[in-house]
N, C-alpha and C positions, 0 to 999 in steps of 0.2 A: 609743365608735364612733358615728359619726353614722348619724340614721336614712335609711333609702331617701329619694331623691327622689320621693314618690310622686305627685306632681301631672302631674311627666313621663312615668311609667309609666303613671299613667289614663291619660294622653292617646292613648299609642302601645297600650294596650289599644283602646280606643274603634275601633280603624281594625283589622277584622280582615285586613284587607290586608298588613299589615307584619310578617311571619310572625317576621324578626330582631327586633322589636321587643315580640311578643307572648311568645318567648319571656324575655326581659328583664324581664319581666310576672312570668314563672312564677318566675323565680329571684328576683327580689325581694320576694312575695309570698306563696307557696308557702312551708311550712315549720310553723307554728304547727299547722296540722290533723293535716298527715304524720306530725310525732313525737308528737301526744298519742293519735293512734292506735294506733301504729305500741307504746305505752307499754300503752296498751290492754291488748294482748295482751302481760300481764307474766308471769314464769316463775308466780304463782296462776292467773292466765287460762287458761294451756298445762297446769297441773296438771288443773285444772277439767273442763279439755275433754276431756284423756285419760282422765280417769274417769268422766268421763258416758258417753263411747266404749264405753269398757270395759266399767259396770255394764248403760248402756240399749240401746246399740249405736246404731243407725240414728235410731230414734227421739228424740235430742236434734237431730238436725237441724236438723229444722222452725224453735222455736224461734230459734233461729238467724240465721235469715234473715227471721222478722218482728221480728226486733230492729236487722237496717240504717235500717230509716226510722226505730225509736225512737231509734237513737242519731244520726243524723246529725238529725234534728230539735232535738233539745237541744243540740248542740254548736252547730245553726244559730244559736241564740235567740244564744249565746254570742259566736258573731262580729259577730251585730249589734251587740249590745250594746259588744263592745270596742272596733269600728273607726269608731263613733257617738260613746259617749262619752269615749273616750281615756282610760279609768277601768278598775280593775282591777275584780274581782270584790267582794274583800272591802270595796273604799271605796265602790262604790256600794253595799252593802247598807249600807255606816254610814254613809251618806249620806241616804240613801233609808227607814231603820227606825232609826237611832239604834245607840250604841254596843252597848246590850245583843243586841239582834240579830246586829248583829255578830259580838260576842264568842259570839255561840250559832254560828253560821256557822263562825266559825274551828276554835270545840272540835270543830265533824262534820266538818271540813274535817284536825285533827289527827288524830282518831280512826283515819280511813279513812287518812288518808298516815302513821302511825306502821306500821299493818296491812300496808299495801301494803311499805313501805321491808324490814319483816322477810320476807319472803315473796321481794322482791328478793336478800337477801343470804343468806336460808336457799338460795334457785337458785343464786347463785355459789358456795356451799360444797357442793352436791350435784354438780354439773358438775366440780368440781377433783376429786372424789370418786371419778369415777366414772372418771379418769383416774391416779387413785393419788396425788393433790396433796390434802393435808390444808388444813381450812379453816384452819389458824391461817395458812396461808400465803395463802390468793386470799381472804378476805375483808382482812385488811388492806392488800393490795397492790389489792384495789379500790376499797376506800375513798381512801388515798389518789391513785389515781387520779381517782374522781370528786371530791374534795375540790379538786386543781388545776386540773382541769377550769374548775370556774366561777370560777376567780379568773385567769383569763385576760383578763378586760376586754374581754367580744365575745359577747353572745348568740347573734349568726348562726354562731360558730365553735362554738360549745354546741350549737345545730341542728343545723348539719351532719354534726359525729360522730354524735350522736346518732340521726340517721336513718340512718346509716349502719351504726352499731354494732346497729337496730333490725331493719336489712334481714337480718341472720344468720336469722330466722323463719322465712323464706321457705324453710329446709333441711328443711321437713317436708313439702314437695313430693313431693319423689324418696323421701321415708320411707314418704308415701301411696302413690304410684304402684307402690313395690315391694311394696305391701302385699296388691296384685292385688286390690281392693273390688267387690264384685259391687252393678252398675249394678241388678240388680231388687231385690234386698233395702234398698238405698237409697230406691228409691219405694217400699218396701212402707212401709218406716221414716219417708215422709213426710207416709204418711195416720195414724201412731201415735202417740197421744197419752196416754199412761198415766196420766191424773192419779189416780187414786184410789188409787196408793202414795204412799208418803209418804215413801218415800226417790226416788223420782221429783220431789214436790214440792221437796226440799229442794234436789236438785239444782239443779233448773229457777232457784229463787232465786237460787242459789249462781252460774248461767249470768247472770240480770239481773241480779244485783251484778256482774257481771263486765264489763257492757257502758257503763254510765252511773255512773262514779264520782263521788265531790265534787269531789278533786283534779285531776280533768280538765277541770273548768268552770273551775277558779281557775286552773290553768295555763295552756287556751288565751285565757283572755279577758288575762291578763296578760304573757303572749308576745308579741298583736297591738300590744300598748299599748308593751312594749319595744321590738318591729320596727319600731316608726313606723309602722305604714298606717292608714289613711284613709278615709270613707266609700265614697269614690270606688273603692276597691279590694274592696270586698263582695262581688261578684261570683267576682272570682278565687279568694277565698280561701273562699267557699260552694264553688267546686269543689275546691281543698285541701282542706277537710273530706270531700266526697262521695264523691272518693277513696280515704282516708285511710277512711273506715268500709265502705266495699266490701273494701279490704285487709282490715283486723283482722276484719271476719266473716268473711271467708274465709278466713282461716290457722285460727281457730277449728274450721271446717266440715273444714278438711282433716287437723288435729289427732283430728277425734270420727271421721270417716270411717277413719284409721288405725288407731285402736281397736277402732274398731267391727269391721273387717274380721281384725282376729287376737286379740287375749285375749277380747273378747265371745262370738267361735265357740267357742272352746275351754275359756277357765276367767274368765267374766263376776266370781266373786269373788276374781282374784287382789288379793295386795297390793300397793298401789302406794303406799307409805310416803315413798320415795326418788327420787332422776333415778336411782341406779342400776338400782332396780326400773323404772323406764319402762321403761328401756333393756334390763335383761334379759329383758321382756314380747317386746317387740319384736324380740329377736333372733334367734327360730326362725325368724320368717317374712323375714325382711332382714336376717339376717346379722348376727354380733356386732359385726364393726368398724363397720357400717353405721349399726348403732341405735347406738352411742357418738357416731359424730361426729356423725350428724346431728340426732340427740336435743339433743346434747350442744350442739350451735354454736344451736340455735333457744330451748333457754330461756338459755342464756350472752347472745343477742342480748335476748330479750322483758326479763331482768330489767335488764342494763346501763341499755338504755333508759329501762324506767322509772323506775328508781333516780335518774335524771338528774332524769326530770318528776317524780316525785311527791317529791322533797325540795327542789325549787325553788317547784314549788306551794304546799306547806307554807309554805316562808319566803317567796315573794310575799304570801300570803294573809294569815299573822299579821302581816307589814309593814304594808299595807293601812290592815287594822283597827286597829291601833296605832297609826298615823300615821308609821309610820318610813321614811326612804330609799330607796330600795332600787330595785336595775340589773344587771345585768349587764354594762352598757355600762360602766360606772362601774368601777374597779379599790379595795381596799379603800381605805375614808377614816376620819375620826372620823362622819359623818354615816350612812355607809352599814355601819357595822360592826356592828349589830344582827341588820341583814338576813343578813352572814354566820356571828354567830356561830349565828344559829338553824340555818341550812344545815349545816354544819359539825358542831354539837351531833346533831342528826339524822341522820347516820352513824355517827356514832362511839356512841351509845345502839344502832342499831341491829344495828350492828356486835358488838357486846358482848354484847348480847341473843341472837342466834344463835351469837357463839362457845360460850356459856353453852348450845347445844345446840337442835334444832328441829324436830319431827314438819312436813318441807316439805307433805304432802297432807291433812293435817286440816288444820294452820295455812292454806295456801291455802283451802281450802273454805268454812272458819269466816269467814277474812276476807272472805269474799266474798256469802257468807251475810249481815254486818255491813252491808257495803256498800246489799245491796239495802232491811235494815229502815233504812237514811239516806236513800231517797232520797225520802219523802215529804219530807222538810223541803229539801232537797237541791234537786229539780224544782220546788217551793213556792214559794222563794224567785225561782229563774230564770222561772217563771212569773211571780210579778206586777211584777218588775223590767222583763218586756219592755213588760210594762203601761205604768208609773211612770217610766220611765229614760229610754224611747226614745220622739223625737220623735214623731209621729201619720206622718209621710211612711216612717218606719224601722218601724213595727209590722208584724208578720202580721197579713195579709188574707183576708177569703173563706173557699174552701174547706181555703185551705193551712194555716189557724189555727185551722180548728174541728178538722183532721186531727191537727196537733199536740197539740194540748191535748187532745183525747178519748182520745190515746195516751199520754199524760203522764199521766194523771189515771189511768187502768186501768195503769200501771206505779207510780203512789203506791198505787192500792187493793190491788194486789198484795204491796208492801212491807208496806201494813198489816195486810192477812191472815195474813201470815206470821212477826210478832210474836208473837203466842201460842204458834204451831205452832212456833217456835224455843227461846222462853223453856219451852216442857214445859208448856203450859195444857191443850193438850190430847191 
């Protein structure tokens, strides 16, 4: 599929006068940020947040909401980056530090999207579950679904379900809202900061792994580079992202806030092993069919979604760094069959690995746990790329780059505080 015209869209951008033309803009341009969001909040993310709800209550809030400038900052660096150099992620770092770097990039870039993909198909098997469908049955009818999926020869058609299939999150709305949350115990929960437990710490990790992954840096900078857009298009697609991270922290917010407001009151150590146990937490205060569907359609949405990004990420990334083919515009060739057998190998492993059985709420937690000890090397590298990469007219300026980087830098010192405290040092 050919990419956007995007020389025409700048243009009819440029004129905010031509409202039919601005939106022409959004649909052409729009897409990359929405689903690596939208991926974000994957059925680990949605675990995460229920249990912090549940253990902390109010208090993981905060949190929260100073992690929207963390993450739309770092996903910012990442759009520069892609719609400047027209290069994915993993080939400017092997461009830019040589193959062994690379190859370091890719292994954290596997690490975190093998974690993520089982945490995706362990939420397809809890969801079927919790509707009386055994997983031998909705994990491989979802695999091979996402497996046809990208062999349809059409990125933008992969987008578009994709956000689509992403927007199901959004059903933990009306989950909140029936959950009847009391507005002052959220501000009281907003001044509280518990750090001197340690199952508060780990949480909290577990919360920053959950916001700035590896495989969301490698997917959206390799999305932009598939969609064809262009420096000229920066603009729009910094607001695709600013959106797209206002969303995912607010489903997060509206996830710990439903928590917070029914198992925290009543029983803070229940078990939440399961989607079933979400769901039967849930459903004194909103009803049992209530908390099935709507539990049930929001991490059904969070993990589809990300299953899509984070095993395309995957196979973009180690494409990259290997030098090999790779598109979704493209339909299978001898050139570009590497790229899908990795794609492809990466369900079907992951798939097997969860039929083979999955603790969904430790698994989520852990991996997300992971995530956060990554992202010093992770922001590292996306830091001196913007450096290195991008022309002096495309870099962060001023105050908006010393903002970046002092919050980039205290989210690595954070990761790397929490190496010991994970590994049982201390």
């Amino acid at each position: 599929m050919a990419a956007p015209d995007t020389s025409v869209v700048a243009a009819d951008y440029a004129d905010p006068g031509r409202g039919q033309r601005r939106m022409l803009t959004l649909l052409a341009v729009w897409g990359p940020g929405l689903i690596v969001m939208l991926a974000d909040t994957d059925a680990g993310c949605l675990i995460t947040a229920a249990q912090s709800g549940a253990q902390w209550g109010y208090a993981m809030v905060l949190p929260q909401l100073v992690l929207i400038p963390i993450l739309f900052m770092a996903q910012e660096i990442v759009v520069r980056l892609g719609v400047v150099t027209g290069k994915g992620h993993g080939k400017l770092i092997r461009e830019q530090f040589g193959l062994g770097w690379g190859l370091i990039s890719a292994g954290t870039l596997l690490v975190s999207a093998v974690g993520a993909l089982l945490t995706e198909f362990a939420g397809v098997a809890g969801v079927g579950e919790l509707f009386g469908v055994s997983r031998w049955i909705t994990v491989p009818v979802t695999t091979a679904f996402l497996l046809g999926l990208a062999f349809t020869g059409s990125y933008r058609r992969v987008e578009r379900i994709g956000i689509a299939i992403g927007l199901a999150e959004l059903a933990f709305i009306p989950a909140m809202i029936l959950a009847h949350p009391s507005v002052h115990d959220l501000v009281h929960g907003l001044g509280t900061l518990p750090l001197g437990h340690k199952s508060y710490v780990y949480l909290l990790a577990a919360n920053v792994g959950a916001v700035v992954m590896p495989w969301m840096i490698f997917y959206q900078q390799s999305a932009i580079v598939d969609k064809g857009l262009k420096p000229s298009m920066l603009r729009a697609e910094r607001r695709d992202t600013a959106v797209g991270s206002l969303l995912t922290q607010g489903i997060m917010i509206v996830v710990i806030i439903a928590f917070a407001a029914t198992l925290f009151k009543v029983n803070p150590g229940a078990a939440l092993n399961t989607v079933g146990q979400l769901a039967s937490g849930m459903a004194p205060f909103i009803g049992a069919t209530s908390a099935k569907v709507l539990i049930g359609a929001s991490v059904l949405g969070g993990a589809l979604v990300a299953a899509i990004v984070v095993s395309l990420a995957g196979s973009w990334g180690i494409s990259e760094v290997l030098g090999w083919k790779h598109s979704l515009n493209q339909r299978v060739n001898r050139k570009n069959a590497k790229f899908y057998v990795v794609y492809g190998l990466a369900h079907v492993i992951g798939a097997v690995v969860v039929l083979a059985s999955a603790d969904l709420v430790s698994l989520a937690v852990d991996v997300e746990v992971m995530n956060a000890l990554l992202l010093p090397i992770v922001l590292g590298f996306l830091l001196v790329l913007e450096r290195k990469a991008l022309p002096p007219a495309y870099r962060m300026r001023g105050a908006y780059r010393f903002a970046c980087t002092g919050l980039c830098v205290i989210v690595i010192g954070f990761g790397l505080y929490m190496v010991p405290a994970t590994l049982g040092w201390t």
